[in-house]
Kinemage of the C-alpha trace (Angstrom):
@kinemage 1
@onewidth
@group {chain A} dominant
@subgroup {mainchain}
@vectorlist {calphas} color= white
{ca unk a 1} P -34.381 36.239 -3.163
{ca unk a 2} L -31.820 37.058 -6.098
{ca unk a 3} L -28.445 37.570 -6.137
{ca unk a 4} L -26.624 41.390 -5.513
{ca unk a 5} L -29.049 42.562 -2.788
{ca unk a 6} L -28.356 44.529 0.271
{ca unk a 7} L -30.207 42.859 3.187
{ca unk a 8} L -30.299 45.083 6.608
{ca unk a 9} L -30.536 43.261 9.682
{ca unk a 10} L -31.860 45.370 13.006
{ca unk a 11} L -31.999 43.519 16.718
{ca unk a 12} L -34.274 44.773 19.619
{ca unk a 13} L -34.014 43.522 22.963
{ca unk a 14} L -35.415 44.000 26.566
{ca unk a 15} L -32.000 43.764 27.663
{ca unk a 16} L -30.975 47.351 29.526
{ca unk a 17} L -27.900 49.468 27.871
{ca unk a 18} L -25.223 49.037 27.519
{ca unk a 19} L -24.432 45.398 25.927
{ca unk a 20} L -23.356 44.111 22.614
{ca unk a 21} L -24.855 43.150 19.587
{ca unk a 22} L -22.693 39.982 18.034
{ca unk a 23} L -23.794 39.094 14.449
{ca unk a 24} L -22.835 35.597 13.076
{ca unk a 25} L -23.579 34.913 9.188
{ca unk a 26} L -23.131 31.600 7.690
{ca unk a 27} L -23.058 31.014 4.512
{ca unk a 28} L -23.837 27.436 2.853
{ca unk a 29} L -23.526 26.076 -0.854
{ca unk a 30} L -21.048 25.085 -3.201
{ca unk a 31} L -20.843 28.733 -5.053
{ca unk a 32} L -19.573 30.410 -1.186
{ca unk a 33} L -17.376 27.120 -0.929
{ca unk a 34} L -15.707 27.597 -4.506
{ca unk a 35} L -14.996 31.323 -3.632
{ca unk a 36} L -13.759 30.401 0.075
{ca unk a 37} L -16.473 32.196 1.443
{ca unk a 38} L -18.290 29.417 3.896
{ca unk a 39} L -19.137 31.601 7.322
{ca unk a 40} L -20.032 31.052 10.356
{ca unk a 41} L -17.357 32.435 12.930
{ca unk a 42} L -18.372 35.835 15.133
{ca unk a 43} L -15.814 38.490 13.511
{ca unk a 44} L -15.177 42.102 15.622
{ca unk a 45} L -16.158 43.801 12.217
{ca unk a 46} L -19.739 42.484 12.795
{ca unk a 47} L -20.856 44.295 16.312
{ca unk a 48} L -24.074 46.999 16.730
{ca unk a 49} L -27.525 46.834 16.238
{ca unk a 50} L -27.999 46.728 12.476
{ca unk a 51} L -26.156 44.826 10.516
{ca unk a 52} L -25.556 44.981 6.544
{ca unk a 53} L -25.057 41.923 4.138
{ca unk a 54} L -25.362 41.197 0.917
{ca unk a 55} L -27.092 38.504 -1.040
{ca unk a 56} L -23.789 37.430 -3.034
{ca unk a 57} L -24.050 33.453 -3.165
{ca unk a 58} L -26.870 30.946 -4.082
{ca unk a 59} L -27.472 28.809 -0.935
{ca unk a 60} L -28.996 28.558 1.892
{ca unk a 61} L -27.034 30.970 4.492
{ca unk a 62} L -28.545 32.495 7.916
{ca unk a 63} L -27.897 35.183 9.980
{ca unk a 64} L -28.639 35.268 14.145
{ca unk a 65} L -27.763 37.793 16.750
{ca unk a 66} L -26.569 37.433 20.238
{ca unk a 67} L -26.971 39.751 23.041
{ca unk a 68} L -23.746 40.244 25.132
{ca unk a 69} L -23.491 42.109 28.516
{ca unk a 70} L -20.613 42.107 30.802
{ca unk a 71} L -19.225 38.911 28.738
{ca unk a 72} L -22.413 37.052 29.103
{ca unk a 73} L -25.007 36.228 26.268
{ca unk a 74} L -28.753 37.416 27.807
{ca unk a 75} L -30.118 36.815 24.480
{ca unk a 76} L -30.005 35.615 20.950
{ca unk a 77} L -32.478 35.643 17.497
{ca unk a 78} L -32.383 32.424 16.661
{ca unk a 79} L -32.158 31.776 13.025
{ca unk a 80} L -33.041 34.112 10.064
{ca unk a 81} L -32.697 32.369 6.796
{ca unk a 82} L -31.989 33.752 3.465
{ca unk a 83} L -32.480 31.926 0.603
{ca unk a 84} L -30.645 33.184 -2.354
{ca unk a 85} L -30.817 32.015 -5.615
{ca unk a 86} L -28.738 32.016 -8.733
């Protein structure tokens, strides 16, 4: 997909309420590295069921969400990719 998109992100589980939706995002590719924005760490910013990104750098990046309750993970995506080009 191009570059200066808006991507939304929405999890569903089985899991019963209440829990936590943790979003990680890494982003991949020399254009995130030469603006010091390689990802991949679980930031508070990034909890709830939908998440918002956008499509900023050319790569290969990937977004996954984990399932917390009562500290534990019950569940996770796996891997979305996003392929962005320039």
């Amino acid at each position: 997909m191009p570059k200066h998109l808006w991507l939304r992100f929405e999890s569903s589980t089985n899991v019963p309420e209440p829990y936590q939706v943790h979003w990680q995002v890494v982003n991949t590719g020399e254009e995130a590295a030469a603006h010091n924005q390689l990802r991949g760490d679980f930031n508070s910013h990034q909890l709830g069921k939908v998440h918002w990104e956008t499509t900023a750098y050319a790569g290969t990046h990937w977004v996954e969400a984990f399932v917390v309750k009562d500290g534990v993970c019950l569940a996770r995506s796996g891997r979305i990719l996003v392929k962005v080009w320039r």
